[in-house]
C-alpha positions in Angstrom: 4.1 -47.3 -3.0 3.4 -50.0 0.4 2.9 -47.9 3.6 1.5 -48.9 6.4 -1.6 -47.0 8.4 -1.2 -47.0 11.6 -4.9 -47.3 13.3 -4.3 -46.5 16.6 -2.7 -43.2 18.8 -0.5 -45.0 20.6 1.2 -46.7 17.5 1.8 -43.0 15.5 3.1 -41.2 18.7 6.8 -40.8 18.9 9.2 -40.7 21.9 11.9 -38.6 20.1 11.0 -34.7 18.7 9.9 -35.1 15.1 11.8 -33.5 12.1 10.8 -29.4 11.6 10.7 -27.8 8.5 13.2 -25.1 7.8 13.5 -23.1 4.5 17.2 -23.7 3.3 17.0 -20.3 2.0 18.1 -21.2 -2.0 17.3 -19.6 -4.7 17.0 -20.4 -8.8 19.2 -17.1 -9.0 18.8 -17.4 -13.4 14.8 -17.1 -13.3 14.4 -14.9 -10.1 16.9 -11.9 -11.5 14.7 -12.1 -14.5 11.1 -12.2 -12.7 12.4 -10.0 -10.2 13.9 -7.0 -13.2 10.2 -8.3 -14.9 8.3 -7.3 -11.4 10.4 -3.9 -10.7 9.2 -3.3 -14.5 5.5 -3.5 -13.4 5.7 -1.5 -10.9 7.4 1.5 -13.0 4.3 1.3 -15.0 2.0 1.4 -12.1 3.8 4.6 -11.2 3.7 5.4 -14.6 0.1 5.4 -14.4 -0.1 7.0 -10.6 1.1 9.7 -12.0 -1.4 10.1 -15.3 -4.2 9.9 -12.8 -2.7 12.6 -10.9 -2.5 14.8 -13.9 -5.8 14.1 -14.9 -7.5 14.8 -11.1 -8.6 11.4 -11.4 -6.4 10.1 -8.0 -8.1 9.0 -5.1 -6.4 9.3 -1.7 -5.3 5.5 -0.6 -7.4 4.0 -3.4 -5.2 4.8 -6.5 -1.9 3.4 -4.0 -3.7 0.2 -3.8 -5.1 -0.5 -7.0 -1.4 0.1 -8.0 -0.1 -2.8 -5.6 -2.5 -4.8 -6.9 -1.1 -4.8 -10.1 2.6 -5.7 -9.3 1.1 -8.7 -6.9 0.7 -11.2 -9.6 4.2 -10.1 -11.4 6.0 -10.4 -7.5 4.5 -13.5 -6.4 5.4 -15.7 -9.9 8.9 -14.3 -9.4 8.9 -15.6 -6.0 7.3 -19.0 -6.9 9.0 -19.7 -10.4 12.7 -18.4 -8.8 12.4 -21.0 -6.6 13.0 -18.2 -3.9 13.0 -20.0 -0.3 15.0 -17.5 0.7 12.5 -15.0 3.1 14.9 -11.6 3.3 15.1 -12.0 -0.6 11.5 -11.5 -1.0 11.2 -9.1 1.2 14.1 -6.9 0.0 12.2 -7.3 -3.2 8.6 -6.8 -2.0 10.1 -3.4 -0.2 11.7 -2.1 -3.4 8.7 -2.9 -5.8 6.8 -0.7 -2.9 9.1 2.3 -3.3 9.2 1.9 -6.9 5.5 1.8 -7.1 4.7 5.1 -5.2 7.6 6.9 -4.7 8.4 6.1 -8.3 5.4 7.9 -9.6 6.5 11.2 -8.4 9.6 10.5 -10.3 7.6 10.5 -13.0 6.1 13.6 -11.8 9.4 15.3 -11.7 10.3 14.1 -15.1 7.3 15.3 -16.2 8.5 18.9 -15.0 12.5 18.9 -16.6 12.0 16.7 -19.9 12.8 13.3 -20.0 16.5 14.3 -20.7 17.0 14.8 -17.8 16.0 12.2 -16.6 19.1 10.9 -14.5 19.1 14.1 -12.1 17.3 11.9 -10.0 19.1 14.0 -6.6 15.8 16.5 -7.5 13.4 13.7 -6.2 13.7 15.0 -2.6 13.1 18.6 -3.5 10.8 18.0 -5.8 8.3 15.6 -3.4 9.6 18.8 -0.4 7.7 20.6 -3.5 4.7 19.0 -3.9 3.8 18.9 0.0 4.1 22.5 0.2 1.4 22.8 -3.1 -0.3 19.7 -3.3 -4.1 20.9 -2.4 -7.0 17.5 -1.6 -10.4 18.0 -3.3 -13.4 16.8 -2.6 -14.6 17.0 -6.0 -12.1 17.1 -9.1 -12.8 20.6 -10.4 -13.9 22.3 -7.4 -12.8 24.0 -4.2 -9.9 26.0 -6.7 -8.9 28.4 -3.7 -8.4 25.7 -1.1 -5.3 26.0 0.5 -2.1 23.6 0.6 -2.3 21.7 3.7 1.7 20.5 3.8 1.1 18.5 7.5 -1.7 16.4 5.8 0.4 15.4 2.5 3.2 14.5 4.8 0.7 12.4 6.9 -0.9 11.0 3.3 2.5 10.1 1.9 3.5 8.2 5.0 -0.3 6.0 5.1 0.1 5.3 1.6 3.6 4.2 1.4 2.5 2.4 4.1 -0.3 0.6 2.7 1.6 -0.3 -0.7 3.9 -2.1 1.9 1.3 -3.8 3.6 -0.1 -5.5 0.7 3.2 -6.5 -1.0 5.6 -7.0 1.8 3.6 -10.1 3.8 2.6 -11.3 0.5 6.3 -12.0 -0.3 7.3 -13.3 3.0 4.4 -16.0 3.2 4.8 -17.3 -0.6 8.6 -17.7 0.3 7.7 -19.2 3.1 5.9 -22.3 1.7 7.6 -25.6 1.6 9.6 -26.8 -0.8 11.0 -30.0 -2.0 14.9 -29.9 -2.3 14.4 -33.8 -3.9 11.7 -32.7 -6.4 12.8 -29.2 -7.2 9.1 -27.8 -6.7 7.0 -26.1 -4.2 4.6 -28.9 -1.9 1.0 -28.9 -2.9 -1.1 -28.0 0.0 -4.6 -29.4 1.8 -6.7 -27.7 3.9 -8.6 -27.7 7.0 -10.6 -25.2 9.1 -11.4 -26.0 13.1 -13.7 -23.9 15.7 -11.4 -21.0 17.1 -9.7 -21.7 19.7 -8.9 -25.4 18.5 -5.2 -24.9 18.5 -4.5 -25.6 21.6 -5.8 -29.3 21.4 -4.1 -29.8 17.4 -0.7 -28.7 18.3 -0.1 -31.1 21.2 -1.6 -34.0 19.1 0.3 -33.1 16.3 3.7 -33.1 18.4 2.9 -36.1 19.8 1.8 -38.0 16.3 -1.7 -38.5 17.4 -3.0 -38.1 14.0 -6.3 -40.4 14.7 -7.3 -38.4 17.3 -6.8 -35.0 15.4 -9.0 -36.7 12.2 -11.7 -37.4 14.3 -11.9 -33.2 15.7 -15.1 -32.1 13.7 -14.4 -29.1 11.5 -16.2 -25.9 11.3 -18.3 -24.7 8.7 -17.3 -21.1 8.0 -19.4 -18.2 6.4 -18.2 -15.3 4.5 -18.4 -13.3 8.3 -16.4 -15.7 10.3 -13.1 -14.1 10.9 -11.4 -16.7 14.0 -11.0 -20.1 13.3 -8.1 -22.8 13.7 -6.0 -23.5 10.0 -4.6 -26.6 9.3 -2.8 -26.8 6.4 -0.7 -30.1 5.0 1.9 -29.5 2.2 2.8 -32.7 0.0 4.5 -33.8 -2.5 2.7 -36.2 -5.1 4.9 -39.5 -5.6 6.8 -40.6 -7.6 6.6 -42.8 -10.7 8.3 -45.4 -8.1 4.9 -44.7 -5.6 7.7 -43.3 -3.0 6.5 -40.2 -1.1 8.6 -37.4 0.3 7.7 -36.0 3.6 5.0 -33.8 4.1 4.6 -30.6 6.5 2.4 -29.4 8.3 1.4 -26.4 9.9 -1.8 -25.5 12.7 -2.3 -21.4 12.9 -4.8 -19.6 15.3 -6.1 -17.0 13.5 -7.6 -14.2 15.1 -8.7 -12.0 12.2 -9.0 -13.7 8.4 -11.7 -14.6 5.7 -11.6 -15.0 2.2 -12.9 -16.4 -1.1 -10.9 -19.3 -1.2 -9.1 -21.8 1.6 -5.9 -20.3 0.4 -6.8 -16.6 1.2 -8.5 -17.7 4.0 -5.3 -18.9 5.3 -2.5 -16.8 3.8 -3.9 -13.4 4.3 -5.3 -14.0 7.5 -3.9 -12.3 11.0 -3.1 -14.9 13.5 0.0 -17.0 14.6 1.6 -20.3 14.7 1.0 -22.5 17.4 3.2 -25.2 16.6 6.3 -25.5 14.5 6.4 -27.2 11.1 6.7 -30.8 11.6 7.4 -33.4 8.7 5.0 -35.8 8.9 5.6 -39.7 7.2 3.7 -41.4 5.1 2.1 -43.5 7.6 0.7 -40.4 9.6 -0.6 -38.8 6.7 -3.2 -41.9 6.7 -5.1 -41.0 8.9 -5.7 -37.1 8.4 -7.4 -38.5 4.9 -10.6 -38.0 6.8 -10.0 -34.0 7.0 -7.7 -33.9 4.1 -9.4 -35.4 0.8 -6.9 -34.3 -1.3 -4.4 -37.0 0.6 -6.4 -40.1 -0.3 -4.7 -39.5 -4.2 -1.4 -39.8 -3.1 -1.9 -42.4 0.4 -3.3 -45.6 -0.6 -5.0 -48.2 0.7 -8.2 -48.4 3.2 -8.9 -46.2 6.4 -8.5 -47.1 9.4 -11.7 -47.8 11.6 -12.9 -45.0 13.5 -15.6 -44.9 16.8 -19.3 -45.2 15.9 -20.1 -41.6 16.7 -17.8 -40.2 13.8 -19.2 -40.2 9.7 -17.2 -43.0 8.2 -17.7 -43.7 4.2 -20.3 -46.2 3.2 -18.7 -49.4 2.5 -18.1 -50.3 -1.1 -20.1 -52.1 -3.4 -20.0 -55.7 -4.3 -18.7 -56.8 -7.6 -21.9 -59.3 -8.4 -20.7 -60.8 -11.8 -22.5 -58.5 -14.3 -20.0 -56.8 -17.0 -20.2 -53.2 -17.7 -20.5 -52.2 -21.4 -18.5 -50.0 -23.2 -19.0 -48.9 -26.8 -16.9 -46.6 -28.7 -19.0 -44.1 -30.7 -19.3 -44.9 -34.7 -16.5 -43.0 -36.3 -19.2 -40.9 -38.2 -20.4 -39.3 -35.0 -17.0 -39.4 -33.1 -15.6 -35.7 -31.8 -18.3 -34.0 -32.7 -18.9 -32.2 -29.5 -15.4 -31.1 -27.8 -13.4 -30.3 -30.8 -10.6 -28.2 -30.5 -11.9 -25.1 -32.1 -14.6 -25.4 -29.6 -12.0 -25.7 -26.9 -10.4 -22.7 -27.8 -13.7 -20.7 -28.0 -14.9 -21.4 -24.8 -11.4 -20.3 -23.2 -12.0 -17.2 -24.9 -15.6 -17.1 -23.9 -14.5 -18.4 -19.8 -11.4 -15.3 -20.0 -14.4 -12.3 -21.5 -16.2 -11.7 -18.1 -12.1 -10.3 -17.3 -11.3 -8.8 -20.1 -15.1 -7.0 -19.7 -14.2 -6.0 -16.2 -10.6 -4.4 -17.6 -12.5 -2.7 -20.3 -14.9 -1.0 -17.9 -12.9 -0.1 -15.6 -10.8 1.6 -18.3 -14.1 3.1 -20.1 -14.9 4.7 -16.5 -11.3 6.1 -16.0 -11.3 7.3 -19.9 -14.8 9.1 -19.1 -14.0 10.4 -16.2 -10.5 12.1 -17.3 -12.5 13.4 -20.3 -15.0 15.3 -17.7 -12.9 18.0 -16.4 -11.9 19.1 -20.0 -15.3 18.8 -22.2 -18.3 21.0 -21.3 -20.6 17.8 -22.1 -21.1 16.6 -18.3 -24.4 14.3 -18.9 -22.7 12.3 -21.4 -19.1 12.1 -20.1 -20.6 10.6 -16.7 -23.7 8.4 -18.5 -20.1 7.0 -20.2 -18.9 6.8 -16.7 -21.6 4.4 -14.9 -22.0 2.4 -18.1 -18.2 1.5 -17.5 -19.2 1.1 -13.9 -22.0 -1.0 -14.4 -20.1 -3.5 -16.9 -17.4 -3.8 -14.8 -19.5 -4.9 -12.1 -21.6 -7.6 -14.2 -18.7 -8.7 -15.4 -16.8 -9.0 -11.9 -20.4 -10.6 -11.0 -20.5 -13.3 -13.6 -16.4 -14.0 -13.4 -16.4 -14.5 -9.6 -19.5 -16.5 -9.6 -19.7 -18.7 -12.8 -17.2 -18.0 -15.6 -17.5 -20.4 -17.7 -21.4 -20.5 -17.9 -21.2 -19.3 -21.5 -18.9 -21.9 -22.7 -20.3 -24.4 -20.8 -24.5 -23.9 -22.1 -23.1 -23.6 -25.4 -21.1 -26.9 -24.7 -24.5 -28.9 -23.4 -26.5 -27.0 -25.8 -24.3 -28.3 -28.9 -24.2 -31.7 -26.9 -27.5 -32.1 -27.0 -28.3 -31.2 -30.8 -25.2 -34.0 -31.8 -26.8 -36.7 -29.3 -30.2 -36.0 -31.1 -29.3 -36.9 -34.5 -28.0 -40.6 -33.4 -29.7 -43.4 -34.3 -29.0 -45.8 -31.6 -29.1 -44.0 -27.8 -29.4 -46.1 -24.6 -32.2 -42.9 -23.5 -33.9 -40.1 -25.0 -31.7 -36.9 -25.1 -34.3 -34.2 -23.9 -35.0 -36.7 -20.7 -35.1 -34.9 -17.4 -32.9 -36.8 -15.6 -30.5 -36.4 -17.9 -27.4 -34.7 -16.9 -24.6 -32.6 -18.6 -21.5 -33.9 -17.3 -17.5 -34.2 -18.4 -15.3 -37.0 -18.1 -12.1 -36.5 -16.9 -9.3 -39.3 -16.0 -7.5 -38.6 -13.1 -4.4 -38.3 -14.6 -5.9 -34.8 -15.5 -7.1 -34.2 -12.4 -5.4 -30.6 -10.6 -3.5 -29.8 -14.3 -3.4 -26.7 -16.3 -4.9 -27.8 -19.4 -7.1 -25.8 -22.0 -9.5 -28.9 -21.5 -9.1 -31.7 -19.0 -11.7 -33.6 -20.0 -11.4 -36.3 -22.4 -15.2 -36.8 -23.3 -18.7 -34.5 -22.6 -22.4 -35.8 -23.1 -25.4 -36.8 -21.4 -25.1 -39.0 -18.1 -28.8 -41.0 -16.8 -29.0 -43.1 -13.2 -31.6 -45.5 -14.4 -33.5 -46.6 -11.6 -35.6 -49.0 -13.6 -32.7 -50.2 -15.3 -30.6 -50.1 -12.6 -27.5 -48.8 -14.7 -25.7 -45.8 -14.9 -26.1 -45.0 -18.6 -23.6 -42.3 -20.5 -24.3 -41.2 -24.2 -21.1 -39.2 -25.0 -18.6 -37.7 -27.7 -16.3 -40.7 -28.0 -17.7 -43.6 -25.8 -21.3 -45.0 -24.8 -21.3 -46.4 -21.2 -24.0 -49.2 -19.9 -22.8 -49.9 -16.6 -25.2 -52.0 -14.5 -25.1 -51.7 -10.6 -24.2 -55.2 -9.8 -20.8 -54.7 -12.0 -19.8 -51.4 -9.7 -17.1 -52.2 -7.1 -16.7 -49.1 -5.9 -18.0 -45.7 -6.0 -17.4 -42.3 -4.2 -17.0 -38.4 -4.7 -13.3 -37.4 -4.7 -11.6 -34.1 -4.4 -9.9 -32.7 -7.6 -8.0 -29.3 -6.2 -6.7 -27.2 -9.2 -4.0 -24.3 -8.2 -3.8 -26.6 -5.0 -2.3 -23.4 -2.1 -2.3 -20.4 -4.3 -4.8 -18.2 -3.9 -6.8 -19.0 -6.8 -7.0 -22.5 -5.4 -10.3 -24.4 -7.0 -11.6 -27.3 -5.5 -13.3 -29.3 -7.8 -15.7 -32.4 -7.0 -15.5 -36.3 -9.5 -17.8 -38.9 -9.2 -15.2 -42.2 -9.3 -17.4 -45.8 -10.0 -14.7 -48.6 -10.6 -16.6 -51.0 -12.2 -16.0 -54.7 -13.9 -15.6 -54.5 -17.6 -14.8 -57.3 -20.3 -10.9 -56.5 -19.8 -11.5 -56.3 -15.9 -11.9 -53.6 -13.5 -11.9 -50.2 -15.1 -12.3 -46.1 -13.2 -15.1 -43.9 -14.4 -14.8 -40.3 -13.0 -17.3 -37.5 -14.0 -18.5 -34.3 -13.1 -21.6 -32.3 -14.0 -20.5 -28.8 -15.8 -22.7 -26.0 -14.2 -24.8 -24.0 -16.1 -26.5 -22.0 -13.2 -26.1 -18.3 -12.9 -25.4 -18.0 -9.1 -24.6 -21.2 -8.2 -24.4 -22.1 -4.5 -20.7 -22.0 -3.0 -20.2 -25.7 -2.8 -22.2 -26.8 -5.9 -19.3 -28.8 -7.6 -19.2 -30.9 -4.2 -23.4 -31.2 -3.8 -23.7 -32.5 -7.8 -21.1 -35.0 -6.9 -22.2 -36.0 -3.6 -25.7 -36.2 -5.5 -24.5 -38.5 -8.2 -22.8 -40.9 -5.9 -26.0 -41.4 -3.7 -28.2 -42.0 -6.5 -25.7 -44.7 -8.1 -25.5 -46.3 -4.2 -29.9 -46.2 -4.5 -29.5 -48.3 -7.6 -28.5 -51.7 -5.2 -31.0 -49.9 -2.4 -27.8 -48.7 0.0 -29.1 -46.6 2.2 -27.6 -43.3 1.6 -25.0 -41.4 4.0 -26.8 -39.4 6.8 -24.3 -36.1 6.4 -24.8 -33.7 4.0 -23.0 -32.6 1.3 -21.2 -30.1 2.9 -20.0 -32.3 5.9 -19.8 -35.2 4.7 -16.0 -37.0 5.1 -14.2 -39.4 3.3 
C-alpha cells in the first residue's frame, strides 16, 4: 500500500465537512435468528436456576438477578457480533426480551413448578400467580430464620421493579454499544479498534482538531496514566480495518467520548461501560491522517507504513534505527535429533488445559459453595455443611486470583522448566543454559500476531543480550540465532493487541530486530513468557521495552529517557 503522511496541520485539515459514520442498520438475518433463539435459550436456564435458588432459600435480593444477566451476556453479545447485527433497535428488542425472559421467566418456572409441567401453556396464570407471590413472598435475613415474619407486599413490588430493572441495565446498553461498533460493508467484518486515554476534560481541544483533520497536533496531546480509581478521563478510540492482500486500506473511524464516570480492567471496559458522552461525531478518517495518530495509537503502525513524521523537540520521538554495519547474522536450524522437542503439540494442548483450570476452578467453587449451602437448611450437620461452604469460597477466589492475574503461569513454568532440561542435554549451545541472563522467551511472526490460535508461537527457548559479545544470542526449539549488533537494522517494541475492542482485549508487547542475514534482511520478534505470580499491570510492555534497550546498549545508543509506561512510538 503507498500513502502519503502528511507532516504538517495545515496539509491534513479540510475545507469541506468530513465523511460520518452511520450504522446501515443490516443484519446477517441466517446467524442472528439462530444466536438470538441460542441467547433467549440461556436465559430460560438462568431462570431456570433463579428459581432453584429460590426454592432452596439460597436467593439473594439483587445479587442472584445479576449473576443471572451475567450469564446470558456472553450468549447476547456473540449473537450480536457474529449476526453481523448493525442494526441498534434489533439489539435492543433483543437485549429487552432476554431481560424479561431472565427474571420474569423464573417465576414462570415458579408457577410451573405449582400446576405440573402439563400445564405448562396456561401461561395467562403468570399475572396472578407473581399478584401471588407479592402478597406471601416474606425477605430473610438469614435462610432458616425469622419463620413468623410477615409478607411485606409494597416491598416485593418495589424489589421486583429494582431487579427487573437491574437485569436491564446490564444487558440493554451492552447490546446497543456492541451494535454500535463499526463495521466494514467492503470487508463483511466488524473494525478492529485502538485506544487512547486523555486528562478529563480533553475533549474539548480533540474534537475541534479532529473536525478540522489536525491529526499532528492531536498526536502530540500527552495522555494520561490512569489507575484502577480514576473514573473521568477523555476516550479516544480508532476503529480499522487491516488491508488488504493488495496493501489497500478502508476508512477508519473514530470516535472522542468525555466520560464522566468509567474504569475498568481493560481499555475496552474502560471505554464501553463507562458513563459519559460523545463530543464529536464519528468521522472517517484516510489513510494519510491515520499517520500521524501512530504516536498515540501503536496498534496503527501494522497497518500504516512508512516513517513518522518529525515532531517538536519537547515531545518523546523513537530512537533512530540502527545502522546495518556489514556483519551477517547467523541462523542455524536445530539438528533434527533435538528438533520440537519443547512445544509439541501434546504440550500445546496441556497447557490450554492447564491456562482454562484457574476457570473451570472458579466454576467449581462457586458451585461447591451453592451445593453446601442448599444442603444447610436440610441436614442437622451445620459445621460441616458451612466448612464445605468457605472451602468453595476460598477456591473460588484463588482461582479468580490466579485467572485475572496470571493464567497461564502453570503452563508457562512447565514450558521454561521443560525448555531448560531439553537445552541442557545439547552438545553445542552459543551459552550456558542455567545463565542468569538468560531469558525464557517465545517467538512469534507477526503474521500470528492478534489471532486466535492454541499457540501463536512458532519456536520457545532461551534468549541472552551478550554484552561482551555484542550479539543477541537465541538457543531455541527449531532454530539457533547469533545475531551480532552491527548486522541489526532496526529494532523496537511493538504492540500485539489480541481480542482488539472486546472486552477481553489483551495487549501484548514483541521485541522486532530486523537484521542482515545471508539471504538479506530478515524480522525477529520475541516476547518473554511470564512466570511471575502477580505480575505488574504492564509487565508484557516493561520486558519488551527492557529487551529493546539492552539490544540498543550493545552499539552504546543511549537508551530512551521515558519509561516503559510512557514511552511512544
Amino acid at each position: 500500500m503507498t500513502s502519503t503522511i502528511q507532516s504538517s496541520d495545515s496539509t491534513n485539515s479540510r475545507a469541506n465537512p468530513r465523511g460520518v459514520y452511520l450504522p446501515t442498520g443490516r443484519i446477517a438475518f441466517d446467524r442472528f435468528f439462530i444466536l438470538s433463539l441460542l441467547t433467549l435459550a440461556s436465559a430460560l436456564f438462568m431462570a431456570f436456576l433463579l428459581d432453584q435458588a429460590f426454592v432452596h432459600n439460597v436467593y439473594y435480593i439483587i445479587l442472584m438477578p445479576i449473576l443471572a444477566a451475567l450469564g446470558v451476556l456472553p450468549f447476547l453479545l456473540s449473537a450480536i457480533g457474529f449476526g453481523h447485527c448493525r442494526n441498534r433497535l434489533f439489539a435492543l428488542v433483543l437485549a429487552i426480551i432476554a431481560s424479561i425472559v431472565v427474571y420474569i421467566g423464573s417465576y414462570e418456572f415458579g408457577l410451573i413448578r405449582e400446576i405440573g409441567f402439563e400445564n405448562v401453556r396456561e401461561i395467562q396464570l403468570l399475572p396472578s400467580y407473581i399478584h401471588y407471590r407479592m402478597q406471601t413472598d416474606v425477605s430473610e435475613d438469614h435462610p432458616g430464620l425469622n419463620r413468623d415474619q410477615s409478607p411485606e407486599p409494597g416491598m416485593n413490588w418495589f424489589k421486583l421493579a429494582l431487579e427487573q430493572l437491574c437485569v436491564m441495565a446490564l444487558l440493554v446498553p451492552a447490546a446497543y454499544r456492541r451494535a454500535d461498533r463499526a463495521f466494514c460493508e467492503k470487508c463483511k467484518r466488524w473494525k478492529s479498534r485502538a485506544l487512547a486515554f486523555f486528562p478529563s476534560g480533553s475533549g474539548k481541544t480533540i474534537g475541534p482538531l479532529v473536525a478540522t483533520g489536525q491529526f499532528e497536533t492531536l498526536a502530540q496531546m500527552p495522555k494520561a496514566n490512569l489507575g484502577p480509581r480514576d473514573r473521568r478521563y477523555t476516550g479516544l478510540a480508532v476503529e480499522y480495518c487491516r488491508p488488504d492482500p493488495d496493501g489497500n486500506l478502508c476508512s477508519a473511524v473514530v470516535c472522542v467520548r468525555e466520560v464522566k464516570h468509567g474504569g475498568g480492567v481493560s481499555g475496552g471496559s474502560m471505554f464501553d461501560w463507562s458513563i459519559g458522552r460523545n463530543v464529536a461525531p464519528r468521522y472517517e478518517l484516510t489513510a494519510d491522517e491515520l499517520g500521524p495518530l501512530r504516536r498515540i495509537l501503536p496498534e496503527l503502525a501494522a497497518i500504516v507504513p512508512g516513517p513518522l513524521p518529525p515532531v517538536e523537540e519537547t515531545q518523546r520521538t523513537t530512537p533512530p534505527p540502527l545502522p546495518v554495519r556489514g556483519a551477517i547474522a547467523q541462523i542455524l536450524a536445530v539438528p533434527d535429533r533435538f528438533a520440537g522437542q519443547i512445544l509439541t503439540k501434546p504440550f500445546i494442548i496441556l497447557g490450554n488445559v492447564l491456562a482454562l483450570t484457574p476457570l473451570l476452578l472458579m466454576f467449581g467453587g462457586v458451585a461447591l459453595a451453592i451445593w453446601s449451602l442448599v444442603h444447610l437448611d436440610a441436614h442437622k450437620d451445620e459445621a460441616m455443611w458451612i466448612a464445605i461452604a468457605i472451602a468453595g469460597g476460598l477456591v473460588t477466589a484463588a482461582s479468580a486470583f490466579l485467572g485475572l492475574r496470571n493464567p497461564g503461569l502453570i503452563p508457562n513454568r512447565l514450558l521454561e522448566r521443560r525448555a531448560r532440561s531439553f537445552l541442557d542435554q545439547r552438545v553445542e549451545r552459543f551459552f550456558k543454559v542455567d545463565d542468569p541472563a538468560a531469558v525464557f522467551v517465545e517467538v512469534v511472526p507477526r503474521a500470528h500476531w492478534g489471532k486466535a490460535m492454541l499457540e501463536t508461537a512458532t519456536d520457545v527457548g532461551l534468549l541472552k543480550i551478550d554484552p561482551a559479545r555484542k550479539a543477541v544470542l537465541f538457543e531455541g526449539d527449531r532454530e539457533r540465532w547469533n545475531i551480532p549488533a552491527a548486522a541489526i537494522a532496526h529494532v523496537s517494541a511493538e504492540p500485539a493487541t489480541a481480542g482488539a475492542g472486546t472486552a477481553g482485549e489483551i495487549r501484548y508487547y514483541m521485541t522486532v530486530i530486523i537484521a542482515q542475514t545471508s539471504e538479506g534482511l530478515r524480522e525477529f520478534s520475541f516476547a518473554r513468557r511470564s512466570t511471575a505470580l502477580t505480575p505488574a499491570k504492564d509487565h508484557r510492555e516493561q520486558a519488551a521495552r527492557k529487551l529493546e534497550q539492552e539490544i540498543r546498549s550493545l552499539q552504546g545508543i543511549a537508551p530512551t529517557q521515558a519509561t516503559p509506561s510512557t514511552f511512544e512510538l
